[in-house]
VMD Tcl script that builds the backbone (N, CA, C; Angstrom):
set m [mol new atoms 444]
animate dup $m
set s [atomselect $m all]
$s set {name element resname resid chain x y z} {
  {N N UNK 1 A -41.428 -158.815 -95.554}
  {CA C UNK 1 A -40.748 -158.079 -96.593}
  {C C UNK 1 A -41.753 -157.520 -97.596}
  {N N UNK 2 A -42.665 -158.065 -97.728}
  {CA C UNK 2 A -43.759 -157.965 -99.362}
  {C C UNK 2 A -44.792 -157.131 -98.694}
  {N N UNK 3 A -44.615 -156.838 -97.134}
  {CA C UNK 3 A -45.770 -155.480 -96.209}
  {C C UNK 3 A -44.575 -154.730 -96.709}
  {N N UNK 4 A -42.941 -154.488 -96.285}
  {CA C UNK 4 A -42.706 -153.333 -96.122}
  {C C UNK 4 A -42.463 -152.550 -97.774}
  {N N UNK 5 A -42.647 -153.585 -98.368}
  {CA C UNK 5 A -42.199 -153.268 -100.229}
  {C C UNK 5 A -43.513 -152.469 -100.476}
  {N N UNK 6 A -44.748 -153.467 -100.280}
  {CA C UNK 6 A -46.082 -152.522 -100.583}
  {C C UNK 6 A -46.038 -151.429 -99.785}
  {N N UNK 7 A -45.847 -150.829 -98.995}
  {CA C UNK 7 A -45.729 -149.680 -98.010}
  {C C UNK 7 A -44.605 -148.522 -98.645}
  {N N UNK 8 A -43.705 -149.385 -99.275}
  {CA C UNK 8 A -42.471 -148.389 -99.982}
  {C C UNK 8 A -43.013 -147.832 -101.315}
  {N N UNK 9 A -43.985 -148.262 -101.933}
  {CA C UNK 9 A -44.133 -148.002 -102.921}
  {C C UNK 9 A -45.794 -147.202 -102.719}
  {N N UNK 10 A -46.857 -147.544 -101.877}
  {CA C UNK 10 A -47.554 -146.806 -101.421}
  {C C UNK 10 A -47.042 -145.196 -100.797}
  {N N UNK 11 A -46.011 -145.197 -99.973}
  {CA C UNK 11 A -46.174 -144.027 -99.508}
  {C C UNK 11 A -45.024 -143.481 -100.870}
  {N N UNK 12 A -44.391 -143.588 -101.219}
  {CA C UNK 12 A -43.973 -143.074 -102.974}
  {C C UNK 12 A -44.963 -142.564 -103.651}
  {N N UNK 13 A -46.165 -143.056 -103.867}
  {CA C UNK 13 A -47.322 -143.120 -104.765}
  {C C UNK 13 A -47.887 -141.796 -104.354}
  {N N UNK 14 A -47.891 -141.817 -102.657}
  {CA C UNK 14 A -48.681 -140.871 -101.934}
  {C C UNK 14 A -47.628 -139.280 -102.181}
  {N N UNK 15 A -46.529 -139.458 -101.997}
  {CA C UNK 15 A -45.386 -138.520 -101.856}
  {C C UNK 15 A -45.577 -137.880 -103.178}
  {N N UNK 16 A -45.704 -138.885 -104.364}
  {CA C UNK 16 A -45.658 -138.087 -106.089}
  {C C UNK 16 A -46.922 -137.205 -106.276}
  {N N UNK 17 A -48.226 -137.778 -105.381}
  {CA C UNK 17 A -49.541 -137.315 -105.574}
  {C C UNK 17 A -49.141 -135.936 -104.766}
  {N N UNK 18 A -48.726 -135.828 -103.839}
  {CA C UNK 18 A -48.595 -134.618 -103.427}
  {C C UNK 18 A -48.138 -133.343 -104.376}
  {N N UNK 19 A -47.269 -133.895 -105.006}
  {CA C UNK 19 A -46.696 -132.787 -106.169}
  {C C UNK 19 A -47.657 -131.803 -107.132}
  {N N UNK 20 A -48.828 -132.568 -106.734}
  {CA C UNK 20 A -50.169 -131.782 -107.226}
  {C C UNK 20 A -50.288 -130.644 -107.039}
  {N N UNK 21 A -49.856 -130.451 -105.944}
  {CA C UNK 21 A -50.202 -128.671 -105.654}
  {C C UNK 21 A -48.208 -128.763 -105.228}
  {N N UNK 22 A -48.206 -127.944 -106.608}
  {CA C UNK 22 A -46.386 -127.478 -106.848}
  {C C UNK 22 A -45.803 -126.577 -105.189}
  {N N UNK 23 A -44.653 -127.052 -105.412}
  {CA C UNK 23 A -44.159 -126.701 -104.052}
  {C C UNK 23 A -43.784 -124.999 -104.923}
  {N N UNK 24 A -43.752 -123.929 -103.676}
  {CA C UNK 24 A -43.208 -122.583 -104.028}
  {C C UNK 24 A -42.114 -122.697 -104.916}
  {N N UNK 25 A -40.849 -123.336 -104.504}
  {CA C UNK 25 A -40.315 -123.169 -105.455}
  {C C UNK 25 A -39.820 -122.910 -107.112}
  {N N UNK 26 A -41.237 -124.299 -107.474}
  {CA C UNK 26 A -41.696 -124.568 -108.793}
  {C C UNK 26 A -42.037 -123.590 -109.275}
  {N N UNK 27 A -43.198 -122.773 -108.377}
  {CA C UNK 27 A -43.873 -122.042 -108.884}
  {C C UNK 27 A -42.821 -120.462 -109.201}
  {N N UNK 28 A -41.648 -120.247 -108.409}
  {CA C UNK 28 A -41.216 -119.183 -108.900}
  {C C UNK 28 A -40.383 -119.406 -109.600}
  {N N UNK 29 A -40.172 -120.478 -109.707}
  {CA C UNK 29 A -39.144 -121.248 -111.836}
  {C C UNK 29 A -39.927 -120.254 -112.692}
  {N N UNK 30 A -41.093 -120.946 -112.463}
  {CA C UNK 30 A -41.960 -120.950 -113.974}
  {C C UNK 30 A -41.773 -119.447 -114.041}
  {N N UNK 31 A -42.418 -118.679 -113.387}
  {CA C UNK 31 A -42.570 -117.561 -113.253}
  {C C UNK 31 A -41.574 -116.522 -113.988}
  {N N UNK 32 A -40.107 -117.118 -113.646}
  {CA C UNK 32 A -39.345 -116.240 -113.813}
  {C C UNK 32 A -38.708 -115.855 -115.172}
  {N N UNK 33 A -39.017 -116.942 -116.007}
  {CA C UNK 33 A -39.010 -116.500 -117.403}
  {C C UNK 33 A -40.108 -116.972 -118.206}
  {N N UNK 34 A -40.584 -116.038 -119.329}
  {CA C UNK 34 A -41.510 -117.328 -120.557}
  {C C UNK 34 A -40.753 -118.337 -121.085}
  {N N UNK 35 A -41.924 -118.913 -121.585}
  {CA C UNK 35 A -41.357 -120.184 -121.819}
  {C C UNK 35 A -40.360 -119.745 -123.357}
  {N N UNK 36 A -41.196 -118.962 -123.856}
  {CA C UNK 36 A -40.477 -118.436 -125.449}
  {C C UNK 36 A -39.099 -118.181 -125.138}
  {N N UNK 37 A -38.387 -117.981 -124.331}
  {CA C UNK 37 A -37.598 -116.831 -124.120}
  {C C UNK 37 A -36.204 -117.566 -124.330}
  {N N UNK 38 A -35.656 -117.347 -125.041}
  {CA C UNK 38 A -34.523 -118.095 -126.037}
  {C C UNK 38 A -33.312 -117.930 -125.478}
  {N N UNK 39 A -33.046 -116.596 -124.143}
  {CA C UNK 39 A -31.859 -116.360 -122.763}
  {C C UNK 39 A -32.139 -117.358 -121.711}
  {N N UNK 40 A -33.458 -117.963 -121.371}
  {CA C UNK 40 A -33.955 -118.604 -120.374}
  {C C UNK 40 A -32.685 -119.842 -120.200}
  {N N UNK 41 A -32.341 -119.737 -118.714}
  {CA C UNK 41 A -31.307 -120.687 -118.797}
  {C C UNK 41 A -31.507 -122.133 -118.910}
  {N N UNK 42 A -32.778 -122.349 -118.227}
  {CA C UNK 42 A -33.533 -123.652 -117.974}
  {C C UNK 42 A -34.921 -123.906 -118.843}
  {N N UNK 43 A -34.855 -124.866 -119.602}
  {CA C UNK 43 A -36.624 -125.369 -120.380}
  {C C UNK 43 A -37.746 -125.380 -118.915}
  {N N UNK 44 A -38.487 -125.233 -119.451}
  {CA C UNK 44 A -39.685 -125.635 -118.071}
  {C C UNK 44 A -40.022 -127.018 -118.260}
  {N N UNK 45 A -39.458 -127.765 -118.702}
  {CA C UNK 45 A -39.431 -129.131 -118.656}
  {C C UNK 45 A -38.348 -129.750 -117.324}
  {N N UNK 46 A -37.374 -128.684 -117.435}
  {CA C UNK 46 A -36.569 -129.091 -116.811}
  {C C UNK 46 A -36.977 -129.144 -115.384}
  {N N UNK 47 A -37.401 -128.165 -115.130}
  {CA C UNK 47 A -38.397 -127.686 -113.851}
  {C C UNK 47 A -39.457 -128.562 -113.114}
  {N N UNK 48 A -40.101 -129.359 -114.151}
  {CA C UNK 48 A -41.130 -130.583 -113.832}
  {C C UNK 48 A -40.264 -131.425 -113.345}
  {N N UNK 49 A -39.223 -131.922 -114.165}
  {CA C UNK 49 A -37.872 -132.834 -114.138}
  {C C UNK 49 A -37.182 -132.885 -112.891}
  {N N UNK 50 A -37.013 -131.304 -112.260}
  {CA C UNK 50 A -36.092 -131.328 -110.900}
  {C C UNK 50 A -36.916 -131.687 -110.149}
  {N N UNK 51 A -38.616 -131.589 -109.967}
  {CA C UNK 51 A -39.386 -131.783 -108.896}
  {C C UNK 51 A -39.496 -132.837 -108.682}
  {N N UNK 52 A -39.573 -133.376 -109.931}
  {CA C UNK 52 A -39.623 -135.165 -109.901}
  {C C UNK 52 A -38.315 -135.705 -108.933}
  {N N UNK 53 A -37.682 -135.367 -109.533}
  {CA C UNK 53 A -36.060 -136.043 -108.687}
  {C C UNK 53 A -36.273 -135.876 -107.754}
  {N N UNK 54 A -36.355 -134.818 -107.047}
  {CA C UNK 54 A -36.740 -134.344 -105.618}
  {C C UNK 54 A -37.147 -135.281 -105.134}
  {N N UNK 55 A -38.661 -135.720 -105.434}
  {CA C UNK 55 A -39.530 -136.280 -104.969}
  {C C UNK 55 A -39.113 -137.364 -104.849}
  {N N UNK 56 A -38.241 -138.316 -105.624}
  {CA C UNK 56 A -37.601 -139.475 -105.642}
  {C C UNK 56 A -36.696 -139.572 -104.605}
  {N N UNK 57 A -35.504 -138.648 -105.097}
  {CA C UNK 57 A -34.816 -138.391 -103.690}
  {C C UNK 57 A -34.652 -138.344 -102.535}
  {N N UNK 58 A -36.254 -137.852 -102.217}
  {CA C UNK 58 A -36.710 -137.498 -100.652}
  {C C UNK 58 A -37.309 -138.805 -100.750}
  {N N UNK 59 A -37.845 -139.663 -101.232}
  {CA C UNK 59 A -38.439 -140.910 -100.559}
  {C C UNK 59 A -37.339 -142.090 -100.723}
  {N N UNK 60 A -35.906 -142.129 -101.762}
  {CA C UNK 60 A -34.983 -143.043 -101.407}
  {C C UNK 60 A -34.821 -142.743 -99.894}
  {N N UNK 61 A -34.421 -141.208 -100.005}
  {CA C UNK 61 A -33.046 -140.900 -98.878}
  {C C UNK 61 A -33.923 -140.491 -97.431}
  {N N UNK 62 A -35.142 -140.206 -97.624}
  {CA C UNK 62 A -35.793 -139.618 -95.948}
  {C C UNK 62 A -36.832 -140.575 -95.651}
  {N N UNK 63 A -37.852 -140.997 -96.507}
  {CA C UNK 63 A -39.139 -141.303 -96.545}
  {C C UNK 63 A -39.301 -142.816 -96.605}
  {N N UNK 64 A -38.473 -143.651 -97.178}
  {CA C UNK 64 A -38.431 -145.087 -96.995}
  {C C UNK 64 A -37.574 -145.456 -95.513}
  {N N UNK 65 A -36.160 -145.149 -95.031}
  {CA C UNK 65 A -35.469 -145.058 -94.027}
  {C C UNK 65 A -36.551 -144.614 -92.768}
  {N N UNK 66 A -37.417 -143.620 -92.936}
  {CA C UNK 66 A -37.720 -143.452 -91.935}
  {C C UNK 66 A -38.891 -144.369 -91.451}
  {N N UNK 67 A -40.174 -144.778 -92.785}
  {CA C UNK 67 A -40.805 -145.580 -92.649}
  {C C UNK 67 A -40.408 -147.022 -91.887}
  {N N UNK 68 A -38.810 -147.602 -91.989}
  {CA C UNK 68 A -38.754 -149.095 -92.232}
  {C C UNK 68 A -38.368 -148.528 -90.002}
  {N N UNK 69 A -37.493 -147.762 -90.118}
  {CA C UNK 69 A -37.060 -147.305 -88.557}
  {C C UNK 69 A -38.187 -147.053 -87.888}
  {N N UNK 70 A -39.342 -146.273 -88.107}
  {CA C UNK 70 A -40.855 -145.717 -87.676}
  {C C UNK 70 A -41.907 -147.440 -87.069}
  {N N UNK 71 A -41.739 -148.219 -88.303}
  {CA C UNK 71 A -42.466 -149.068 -87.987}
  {C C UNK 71 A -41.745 -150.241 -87.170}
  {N N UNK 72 A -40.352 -150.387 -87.263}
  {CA C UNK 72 A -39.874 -151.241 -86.514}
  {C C UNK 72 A -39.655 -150.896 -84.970}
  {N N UNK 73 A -39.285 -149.581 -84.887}
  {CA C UNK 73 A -38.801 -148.989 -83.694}
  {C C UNK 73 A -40.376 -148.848 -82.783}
  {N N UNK 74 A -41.537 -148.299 -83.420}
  {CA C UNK 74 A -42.755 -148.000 -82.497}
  {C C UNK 74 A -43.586 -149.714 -82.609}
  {N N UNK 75 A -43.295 -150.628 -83.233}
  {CA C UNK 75 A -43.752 -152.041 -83.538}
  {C C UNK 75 A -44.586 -152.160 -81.659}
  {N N UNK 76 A -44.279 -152.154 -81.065}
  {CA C UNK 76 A -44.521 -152.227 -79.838}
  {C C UNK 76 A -45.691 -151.185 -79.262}
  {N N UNK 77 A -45.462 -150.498 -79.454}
  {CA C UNK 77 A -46.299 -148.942 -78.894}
  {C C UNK 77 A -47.659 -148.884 -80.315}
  {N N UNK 78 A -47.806 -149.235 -81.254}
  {CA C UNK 78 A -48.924 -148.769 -81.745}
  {C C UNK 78 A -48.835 -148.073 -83.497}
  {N N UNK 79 A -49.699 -148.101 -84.300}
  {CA C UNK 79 A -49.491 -147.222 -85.336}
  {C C UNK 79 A -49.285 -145.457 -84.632}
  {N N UNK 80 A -49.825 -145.399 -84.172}
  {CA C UNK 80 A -49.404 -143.814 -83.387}
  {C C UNK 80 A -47.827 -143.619 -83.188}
  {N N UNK 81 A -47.411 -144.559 -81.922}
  {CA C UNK 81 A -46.241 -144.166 -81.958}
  {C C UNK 81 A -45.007 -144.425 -83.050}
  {N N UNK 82 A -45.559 -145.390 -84.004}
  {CA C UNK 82 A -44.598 -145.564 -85.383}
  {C C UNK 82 A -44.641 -144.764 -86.018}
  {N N UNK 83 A -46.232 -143.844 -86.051}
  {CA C UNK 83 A -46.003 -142.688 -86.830}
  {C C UNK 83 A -45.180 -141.715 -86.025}
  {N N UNK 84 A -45.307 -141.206 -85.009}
  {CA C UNK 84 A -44.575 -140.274 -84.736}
  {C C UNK 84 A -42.922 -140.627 -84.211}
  {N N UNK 85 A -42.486 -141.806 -84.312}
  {CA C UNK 85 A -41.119 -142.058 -84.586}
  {C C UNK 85 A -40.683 -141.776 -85.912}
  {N N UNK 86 A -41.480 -141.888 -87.086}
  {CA C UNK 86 A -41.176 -141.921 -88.146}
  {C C UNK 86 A -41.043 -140.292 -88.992}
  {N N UNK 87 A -41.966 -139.874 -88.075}
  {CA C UNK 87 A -41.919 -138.605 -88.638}
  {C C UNK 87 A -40.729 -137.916 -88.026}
  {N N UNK 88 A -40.194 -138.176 -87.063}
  {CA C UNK 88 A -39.246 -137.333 -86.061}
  {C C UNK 88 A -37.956 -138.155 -87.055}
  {N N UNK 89 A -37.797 -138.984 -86.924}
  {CA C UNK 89 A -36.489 -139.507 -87.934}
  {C C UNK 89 A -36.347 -138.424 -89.421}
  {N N UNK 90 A -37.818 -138.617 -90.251}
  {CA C UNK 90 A -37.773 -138.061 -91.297}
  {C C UNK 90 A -37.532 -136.417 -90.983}
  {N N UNK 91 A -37.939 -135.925 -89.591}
  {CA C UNK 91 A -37.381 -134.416 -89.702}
  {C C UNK 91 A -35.973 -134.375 -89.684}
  {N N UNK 92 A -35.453 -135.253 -88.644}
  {CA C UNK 92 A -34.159 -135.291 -88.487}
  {C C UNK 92 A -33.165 -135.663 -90.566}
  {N N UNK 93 A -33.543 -136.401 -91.126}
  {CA C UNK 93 A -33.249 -136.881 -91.893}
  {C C UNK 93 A -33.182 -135.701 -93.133}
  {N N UNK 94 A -33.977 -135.371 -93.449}
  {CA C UNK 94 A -34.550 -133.644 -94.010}
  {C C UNK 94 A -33.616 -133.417 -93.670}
  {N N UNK 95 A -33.792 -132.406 -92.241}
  {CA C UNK 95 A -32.652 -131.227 -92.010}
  {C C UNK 95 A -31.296 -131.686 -92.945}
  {N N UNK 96 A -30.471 -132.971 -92.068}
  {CA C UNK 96 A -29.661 -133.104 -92.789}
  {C C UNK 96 A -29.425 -133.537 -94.326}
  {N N UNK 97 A -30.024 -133.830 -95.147}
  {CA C UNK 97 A -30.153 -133.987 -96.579}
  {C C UNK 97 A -30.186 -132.249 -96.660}
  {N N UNK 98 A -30.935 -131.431 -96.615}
  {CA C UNK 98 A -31.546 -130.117 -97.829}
  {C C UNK 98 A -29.877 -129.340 -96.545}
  {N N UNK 99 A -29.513 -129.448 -95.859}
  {CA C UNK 99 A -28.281 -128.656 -95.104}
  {C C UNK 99 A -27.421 -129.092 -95.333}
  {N N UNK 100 A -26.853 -130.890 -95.308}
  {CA C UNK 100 A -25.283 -131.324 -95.312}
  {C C UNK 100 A -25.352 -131.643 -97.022}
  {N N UNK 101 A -26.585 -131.848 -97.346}
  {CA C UNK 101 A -26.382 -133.143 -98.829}
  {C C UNK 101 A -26.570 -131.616 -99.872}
  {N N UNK 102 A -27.979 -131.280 -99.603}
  {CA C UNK 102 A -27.684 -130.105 -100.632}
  {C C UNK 102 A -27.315 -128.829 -100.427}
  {N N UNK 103 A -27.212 -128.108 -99.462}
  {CA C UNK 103 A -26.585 -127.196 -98.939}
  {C C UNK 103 A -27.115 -125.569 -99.111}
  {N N UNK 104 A -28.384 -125.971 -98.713}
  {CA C UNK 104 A -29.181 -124.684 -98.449}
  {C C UNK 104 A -28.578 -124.299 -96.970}
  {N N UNK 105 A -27.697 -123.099 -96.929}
  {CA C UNK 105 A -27.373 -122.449 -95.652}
  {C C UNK 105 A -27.985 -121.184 -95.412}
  {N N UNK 106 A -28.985 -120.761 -96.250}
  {CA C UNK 106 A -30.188 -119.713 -95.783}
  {C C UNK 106 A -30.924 -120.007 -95.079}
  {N N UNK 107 A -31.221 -119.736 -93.325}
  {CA C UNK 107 A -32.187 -120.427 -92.484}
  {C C UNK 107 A -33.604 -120.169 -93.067}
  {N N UNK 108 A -33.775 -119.041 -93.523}
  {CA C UNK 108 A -35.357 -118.883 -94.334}
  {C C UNK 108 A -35.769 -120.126 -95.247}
  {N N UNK 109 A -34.665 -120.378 -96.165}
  {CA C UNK 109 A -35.290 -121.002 -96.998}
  {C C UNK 109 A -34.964 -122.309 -97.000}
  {N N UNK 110 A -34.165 -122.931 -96.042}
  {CA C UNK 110 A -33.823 -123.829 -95.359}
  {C C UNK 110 A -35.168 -124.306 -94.726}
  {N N UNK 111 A -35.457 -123.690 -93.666}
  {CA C UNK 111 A -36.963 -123.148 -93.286}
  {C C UNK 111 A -38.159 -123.967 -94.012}
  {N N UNK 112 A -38.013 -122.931 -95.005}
  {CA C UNK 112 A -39.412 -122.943 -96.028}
  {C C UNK 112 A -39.643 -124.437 -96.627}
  {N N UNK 113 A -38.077 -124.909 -97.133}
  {CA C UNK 113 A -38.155 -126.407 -97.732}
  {C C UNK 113 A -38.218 -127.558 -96.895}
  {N N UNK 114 A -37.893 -127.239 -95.715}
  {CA C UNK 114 A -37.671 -128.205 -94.710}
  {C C UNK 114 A -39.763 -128.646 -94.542}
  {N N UNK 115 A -39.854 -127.277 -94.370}
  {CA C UNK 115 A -41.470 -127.552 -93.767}
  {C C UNK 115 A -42.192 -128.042 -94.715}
  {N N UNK 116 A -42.012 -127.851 -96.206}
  {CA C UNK 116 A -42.339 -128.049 -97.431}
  {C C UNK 116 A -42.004 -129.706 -97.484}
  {N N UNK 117 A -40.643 -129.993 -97.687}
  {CA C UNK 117 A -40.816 -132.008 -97.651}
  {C C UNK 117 A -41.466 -132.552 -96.455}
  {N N UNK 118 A -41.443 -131.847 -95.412}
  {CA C UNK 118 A -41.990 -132.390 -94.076}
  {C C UNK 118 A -43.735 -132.849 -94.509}
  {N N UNK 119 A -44.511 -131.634 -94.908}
  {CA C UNK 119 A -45.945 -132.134 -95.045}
  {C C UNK 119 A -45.441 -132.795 -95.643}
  {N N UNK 120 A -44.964 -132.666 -97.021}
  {CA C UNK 120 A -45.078 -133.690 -98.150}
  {C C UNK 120 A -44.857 -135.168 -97.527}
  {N N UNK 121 A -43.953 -135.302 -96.894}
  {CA C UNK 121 A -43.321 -136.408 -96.435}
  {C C UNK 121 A -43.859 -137.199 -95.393}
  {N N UNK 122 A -45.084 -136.533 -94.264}
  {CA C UNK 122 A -45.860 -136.950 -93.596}
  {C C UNK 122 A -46.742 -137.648 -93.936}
  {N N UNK 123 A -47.401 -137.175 -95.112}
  {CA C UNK 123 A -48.487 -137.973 -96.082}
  {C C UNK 123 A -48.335 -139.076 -96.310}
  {N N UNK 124 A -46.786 -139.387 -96.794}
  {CA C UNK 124 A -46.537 -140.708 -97.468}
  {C C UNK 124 A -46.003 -141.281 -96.025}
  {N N UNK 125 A -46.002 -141.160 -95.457}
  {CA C UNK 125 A -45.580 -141.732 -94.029}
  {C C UNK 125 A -46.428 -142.168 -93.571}
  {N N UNK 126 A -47.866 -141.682 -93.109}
  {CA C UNK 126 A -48.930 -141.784 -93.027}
  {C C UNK 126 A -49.613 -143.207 -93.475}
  {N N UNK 127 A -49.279 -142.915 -94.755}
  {CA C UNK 127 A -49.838 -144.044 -95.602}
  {C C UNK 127 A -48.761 -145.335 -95.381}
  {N N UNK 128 A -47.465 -145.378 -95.155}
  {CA C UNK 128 A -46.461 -146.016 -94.790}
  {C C UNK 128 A -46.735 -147.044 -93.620}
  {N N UNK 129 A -46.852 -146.066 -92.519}
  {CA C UNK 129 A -47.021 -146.898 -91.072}
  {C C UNK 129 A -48.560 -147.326 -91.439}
  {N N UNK 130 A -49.806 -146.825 -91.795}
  {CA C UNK 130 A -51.076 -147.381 -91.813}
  {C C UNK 130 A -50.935 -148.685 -92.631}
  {N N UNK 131 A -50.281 -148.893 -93.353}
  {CA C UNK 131 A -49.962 -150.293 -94.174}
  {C C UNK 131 A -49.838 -151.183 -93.449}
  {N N UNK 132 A -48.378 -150.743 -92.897}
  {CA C UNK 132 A -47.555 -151.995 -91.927}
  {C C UNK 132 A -48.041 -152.361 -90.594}
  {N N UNK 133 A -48.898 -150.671 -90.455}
  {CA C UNK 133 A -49.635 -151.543 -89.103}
  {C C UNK 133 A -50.931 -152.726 -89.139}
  {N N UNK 134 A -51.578 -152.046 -90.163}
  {CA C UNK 134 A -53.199 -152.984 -90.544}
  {C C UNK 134 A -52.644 -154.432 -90.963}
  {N N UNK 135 A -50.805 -154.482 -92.124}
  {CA C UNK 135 A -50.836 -156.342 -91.982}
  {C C UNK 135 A -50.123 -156.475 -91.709}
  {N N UNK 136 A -48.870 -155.995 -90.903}
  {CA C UNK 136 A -48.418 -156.535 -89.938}
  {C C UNK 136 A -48.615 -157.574 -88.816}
  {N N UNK 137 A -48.353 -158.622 -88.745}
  {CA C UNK 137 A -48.902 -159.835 -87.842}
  {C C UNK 137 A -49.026 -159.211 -86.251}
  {N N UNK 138 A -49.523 -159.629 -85.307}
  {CA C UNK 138 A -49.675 -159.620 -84.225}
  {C C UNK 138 A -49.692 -160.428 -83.577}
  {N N UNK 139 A -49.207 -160.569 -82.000}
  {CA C UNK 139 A -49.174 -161.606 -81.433}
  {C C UNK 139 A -50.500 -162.170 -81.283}
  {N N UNK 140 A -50.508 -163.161 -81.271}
  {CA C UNK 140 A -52.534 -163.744 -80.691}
  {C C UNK 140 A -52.302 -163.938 -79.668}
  {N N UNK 141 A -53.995 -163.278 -78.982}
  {CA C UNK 141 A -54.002 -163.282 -77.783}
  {C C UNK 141 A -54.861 -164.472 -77.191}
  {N N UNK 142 A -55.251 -164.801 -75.784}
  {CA C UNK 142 A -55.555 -165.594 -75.658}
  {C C UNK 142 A -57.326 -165.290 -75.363}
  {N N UNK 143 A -58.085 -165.590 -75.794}
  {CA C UNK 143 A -59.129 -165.498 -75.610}
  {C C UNK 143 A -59.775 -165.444 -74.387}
  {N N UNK 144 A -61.017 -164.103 -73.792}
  {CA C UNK 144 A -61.017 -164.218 -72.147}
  {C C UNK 144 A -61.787 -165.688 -71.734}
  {N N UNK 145 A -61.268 -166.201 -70.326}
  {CA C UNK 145 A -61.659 -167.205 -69.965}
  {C C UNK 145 A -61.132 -168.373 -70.448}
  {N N UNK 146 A -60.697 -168.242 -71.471}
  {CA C UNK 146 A -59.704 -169.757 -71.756}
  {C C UNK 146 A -57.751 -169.787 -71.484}
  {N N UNK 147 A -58.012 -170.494 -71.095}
  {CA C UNK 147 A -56.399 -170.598 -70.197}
  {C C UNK 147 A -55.247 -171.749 -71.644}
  {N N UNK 148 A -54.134 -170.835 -71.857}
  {CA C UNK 148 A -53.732 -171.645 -72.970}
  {C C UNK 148 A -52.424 -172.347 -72.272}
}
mol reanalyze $m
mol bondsrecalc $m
mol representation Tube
mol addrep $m
């Protein structure tokens, strides 16, 4: 439990660091009004504010689920194949969050965000399964030449 907690909160850590370089979206908030501008419907605070949620959002609802399924389901096959179980859940998981939950029905920009949490979301995945695989226990093996 205390691997998959450090792993939940590592690939979180990793997911917020990503926000470093603002997703498009952000960037055409800001853009679209000054900040002075007293019609502006939204503060640009608010704007930092939605990315944040986002980012939260996508690691309650895609990025932890897929980690705990990724590492249990590939447990057998390797950090490789946990990562790429994990990532295929989290695409699957995406689509439906930004299509059924928030309801982007523009395939472009459906598109654009999908591929957009996907890196984002790989990163912290990344860092997710590399956790659980390095302390994750393993069976012991038997040493060559000694018969147990």
């Amino acid at each position: 439990m205390a691997v998959h907690l450090g792993a939940m909160h590592l690939s979180g850590a990793l997911l917020l660091l990503t926000l470093l370089v603002p997703p498009g979206w952000v960037l055409d908030a800001y853009g679209a009004a000054p900040a002075d501008d007293p019609t502006a419907d939204v503060p640009p605070v608010m704007i930092l504010l939605g990315a944040l949620f986002g980012c939260v959002t996508f690691h309650v609802v895609v990025q932890i689920p897929s980690g705990l399924l990724g590492s249990w389901l590939g447990k057998k096959g390797g950090a490789l194949v946990s990562y790429a179980v994990a990532v295929a859940v989290a695409g699957a998981l995406t689509l439906v969050f930004l299509w059924g939950v928030v309801g982007v029905a523009d395939v472009a920009e459906l598109t654009s965000l999908w591929l957009d949490y996907m890196a984002r979301g790989a990163v912290g995945l990344a860092g997710y399964i590399g956790l659980t695989s390095a302390l994750w226990p393993r069976p012991a093996r038997p040493l060559p030449g000694v018969e147990g």
